[in-house]
C-alpha positions in Angstrom: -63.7 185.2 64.4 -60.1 186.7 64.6 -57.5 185.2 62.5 -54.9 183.3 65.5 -50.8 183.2 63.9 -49.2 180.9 66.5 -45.9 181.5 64.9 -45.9 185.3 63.3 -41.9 185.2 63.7 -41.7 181.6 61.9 -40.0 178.8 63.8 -37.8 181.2 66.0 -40.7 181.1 68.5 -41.4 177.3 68.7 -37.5 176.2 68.6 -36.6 178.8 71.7 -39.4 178.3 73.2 -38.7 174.3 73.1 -34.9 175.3 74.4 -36.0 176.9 77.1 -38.5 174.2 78.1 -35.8 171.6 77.6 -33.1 173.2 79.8 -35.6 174.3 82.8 -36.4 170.2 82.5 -32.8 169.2 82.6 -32.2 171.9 85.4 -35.1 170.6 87.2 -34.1 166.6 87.0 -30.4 167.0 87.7 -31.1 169.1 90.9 -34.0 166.2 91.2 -31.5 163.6 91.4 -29.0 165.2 93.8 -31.2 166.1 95.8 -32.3 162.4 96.3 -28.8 161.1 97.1 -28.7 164.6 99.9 -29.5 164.9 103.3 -31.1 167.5 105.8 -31.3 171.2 104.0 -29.0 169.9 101.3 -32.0 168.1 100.0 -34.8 170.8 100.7 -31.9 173.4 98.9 -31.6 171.0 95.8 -35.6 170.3 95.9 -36.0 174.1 95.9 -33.7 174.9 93.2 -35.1 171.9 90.9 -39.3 173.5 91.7 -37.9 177.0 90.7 -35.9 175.6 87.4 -39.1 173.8 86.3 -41.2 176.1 87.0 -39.3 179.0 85.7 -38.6 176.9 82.8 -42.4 176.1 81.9 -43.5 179.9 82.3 -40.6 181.0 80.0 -41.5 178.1 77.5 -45.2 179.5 77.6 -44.0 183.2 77.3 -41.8 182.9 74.0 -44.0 180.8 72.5 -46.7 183.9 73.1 -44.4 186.4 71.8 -45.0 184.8 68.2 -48.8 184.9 68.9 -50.8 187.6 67.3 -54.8 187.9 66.4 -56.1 190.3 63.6 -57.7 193.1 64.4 -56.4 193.3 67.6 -53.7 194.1 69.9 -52.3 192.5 72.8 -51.7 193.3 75.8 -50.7 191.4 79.3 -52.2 192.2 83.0 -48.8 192.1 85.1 -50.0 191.1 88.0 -51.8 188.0 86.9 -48.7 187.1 84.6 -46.6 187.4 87.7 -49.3 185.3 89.6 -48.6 182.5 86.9 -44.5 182.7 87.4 -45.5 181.9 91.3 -48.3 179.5 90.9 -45.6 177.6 88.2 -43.0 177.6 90.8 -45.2 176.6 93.8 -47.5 173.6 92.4 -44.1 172.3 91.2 -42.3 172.7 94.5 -45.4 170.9 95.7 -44.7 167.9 93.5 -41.0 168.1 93.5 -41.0 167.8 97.4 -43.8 165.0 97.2 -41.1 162.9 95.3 -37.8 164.4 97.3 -39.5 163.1 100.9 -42.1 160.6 100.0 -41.3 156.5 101.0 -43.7 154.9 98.6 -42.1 155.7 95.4 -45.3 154.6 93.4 -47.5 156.7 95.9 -44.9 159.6 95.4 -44.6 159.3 92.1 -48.6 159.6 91.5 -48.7 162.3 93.7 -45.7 164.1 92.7 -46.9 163.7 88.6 -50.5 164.6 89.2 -49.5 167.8 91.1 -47.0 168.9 88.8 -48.8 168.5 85.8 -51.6 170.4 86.9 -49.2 173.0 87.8 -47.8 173.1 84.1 -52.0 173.7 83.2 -52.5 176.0 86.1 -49.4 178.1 84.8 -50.6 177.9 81.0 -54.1 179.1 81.8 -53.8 181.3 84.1 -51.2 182.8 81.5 -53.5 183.2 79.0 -56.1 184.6 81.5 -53.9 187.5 82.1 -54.3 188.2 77.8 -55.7 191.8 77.2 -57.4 192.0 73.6 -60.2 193.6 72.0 -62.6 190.5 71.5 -63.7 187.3 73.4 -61.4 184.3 74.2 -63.2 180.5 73.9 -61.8 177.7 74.4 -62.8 174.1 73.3 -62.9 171.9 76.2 -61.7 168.6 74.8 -58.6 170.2 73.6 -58.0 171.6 77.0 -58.8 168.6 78.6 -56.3 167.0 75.9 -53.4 169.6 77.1 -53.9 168.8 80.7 -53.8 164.9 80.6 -50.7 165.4 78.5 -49.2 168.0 81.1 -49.7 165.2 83.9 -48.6 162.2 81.7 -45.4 164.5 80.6 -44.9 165.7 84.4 -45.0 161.6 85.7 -42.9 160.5 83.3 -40.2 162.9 83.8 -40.5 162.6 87.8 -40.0 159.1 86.9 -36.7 159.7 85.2 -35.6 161.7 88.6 -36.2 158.8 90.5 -34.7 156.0 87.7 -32.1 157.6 85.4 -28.7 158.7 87.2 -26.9 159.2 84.4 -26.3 162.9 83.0 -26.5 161.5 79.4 -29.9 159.5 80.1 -30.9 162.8 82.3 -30.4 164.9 79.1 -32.5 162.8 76.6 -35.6 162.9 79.6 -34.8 166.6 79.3 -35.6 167.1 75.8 -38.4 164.3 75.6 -40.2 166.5 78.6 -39.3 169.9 76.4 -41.0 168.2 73.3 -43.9 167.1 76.0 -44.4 170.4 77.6 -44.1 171.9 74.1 -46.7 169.7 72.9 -49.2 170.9 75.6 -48.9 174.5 75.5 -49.7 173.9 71.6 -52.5 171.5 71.8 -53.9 174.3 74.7 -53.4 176.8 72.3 -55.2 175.1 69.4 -58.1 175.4 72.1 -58.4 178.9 71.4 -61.0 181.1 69.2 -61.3 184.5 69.5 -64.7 186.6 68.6 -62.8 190.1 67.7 -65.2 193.1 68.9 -64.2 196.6 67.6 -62.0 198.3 68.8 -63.1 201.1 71.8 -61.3 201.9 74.6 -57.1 201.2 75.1 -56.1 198.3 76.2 -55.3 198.1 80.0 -51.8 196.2 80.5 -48.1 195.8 78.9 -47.5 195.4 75.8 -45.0 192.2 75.2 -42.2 194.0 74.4 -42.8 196.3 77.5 -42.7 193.4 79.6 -43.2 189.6 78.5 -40.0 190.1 76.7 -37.4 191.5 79.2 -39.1 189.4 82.0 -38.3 185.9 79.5 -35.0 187.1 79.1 -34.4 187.9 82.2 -36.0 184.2 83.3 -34.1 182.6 80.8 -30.5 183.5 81.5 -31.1 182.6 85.4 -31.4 179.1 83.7 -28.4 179.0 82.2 -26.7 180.8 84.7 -27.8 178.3 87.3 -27.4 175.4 85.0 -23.9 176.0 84.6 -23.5 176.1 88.2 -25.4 172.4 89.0 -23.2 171.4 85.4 -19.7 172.8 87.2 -20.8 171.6 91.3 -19.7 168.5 92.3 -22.1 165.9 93.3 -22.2 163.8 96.6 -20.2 160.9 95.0 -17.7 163.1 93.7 -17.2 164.8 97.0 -16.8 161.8 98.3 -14.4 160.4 96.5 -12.3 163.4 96.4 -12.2 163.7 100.1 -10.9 159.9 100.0 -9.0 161.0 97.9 -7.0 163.1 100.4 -6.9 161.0 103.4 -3.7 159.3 102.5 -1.9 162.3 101.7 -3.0 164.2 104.8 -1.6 160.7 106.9 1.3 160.8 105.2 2.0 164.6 106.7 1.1 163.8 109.9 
């Protein structure tokens, strides 16, 4: 069995990797929440914006966190098109739940759906992530522990659904944010304490990037549309605000007339 280092570059991995999980969350739930109090393609434009930041944020969580994992006696390398595959699937199963919750009129039913759906994105995304993993060797995986990861993907997803739907406050929204960073952390972890690898010598080169080649750029890349995007949502006014400013102004443009 290969040696697994889930953390070759210390706690630089983990704590960015938690950031970036953290922000996509509090992305996700603010555009969550004014997409709720929207109408018409406002809504569908928020509800789109919130699937992407989630997802973008989960599959950029999952990616750093990779970029400190290393096996001995083995490279690694990434198929592109499946890790591409996982930045889509991330994106879409979340959109799936996102909208579920943005449209639905049970709230419970909503919510259930909505949690359940996104959750098994988060899995979908993680796995299928470390399906597109290129080494010299076999990867197993212990089905509790992925079974573990999975209910806590769904329990993590519901809960912070829940907080879209409950918690309008930007304060409140930004301690669900880092609760469902410290969730989603959790389960790419527990999945990744799943893993074993049987290393097999070495024969032909690896097919595939390398992580620097392209994990790395495409993370950056992924990361700063978060924060780019954040700041916009942070700096956009929201429906009440709009409203109140156009109040605001009716006197004034009476008192010209």
């Amino acid at each position: 069995m290969g040696h697994l280092d889930h953390a070759s570059f210390g706690w630089l991995t983990p704590v960015l990797s938690y950031a970036m999980a953290s922000v996509g969350a509090a992305l996700g739930l603010r555009c969550t929440v004014r997409a709720l109090a929207a109408t018409g393609t406002s809504r569908r434009n928020w509800l789109i914006t919130a699937a992407s930041a989630i997802g973008t944020g989960i599959w950029t969580m999952h990616f750093v966190a990779m970029l400190g994992f290393g096996v001995t006696g083995t490279e690694i390398h990434y198929d592109v098109p499946l890790t591409i595959l996982s930045l889509v699937v991330a994106m879409a199963v979340v959109g799936v739940g996102v909208f579920a919750v943005g449209y639905g009129r049970d709230r419970a039913r909503s919510l259930a759906v909505g949690g359940l759906t996104t959750g098994l994105g988060v899995a979908s995304m993680h796995y299928l992530g470390m399906a597109a993993l290129r080494l010299h060797g076999d990867v197993r995986y212990d089905p509790v522990l992925v079974g573990f990861s999975v209910t806590i993907a769904v329990v993590a997803a519901t809960a912070a659904l829940w907080a879209a739907l409950n918690i309008k406050s930007p304060l409140a929204v930004a301690v669900a944010s880092l609760v469902m960073g410290g969730a989603v952390s959790s389960m790419h972890y527990t999945g990744m304490l799943a893993v074993s690898v049987r290393v097999t010598e070495a024969g032909a080169a690896l097919p595939g990037a390398t992580t620097m080649q392209f994990v790395f750029p495409l993370a950056v890349g992924l990361g700063s549309y978060l924060f780019l995007t954040s700041a916009f949502v942070a700096l956009s006014p929201a429906a009440g605000e709009r409203e109140a400013s156009v109040a605001a102004q009716r006197p004034v443009g009476r008192a010209a007339g």
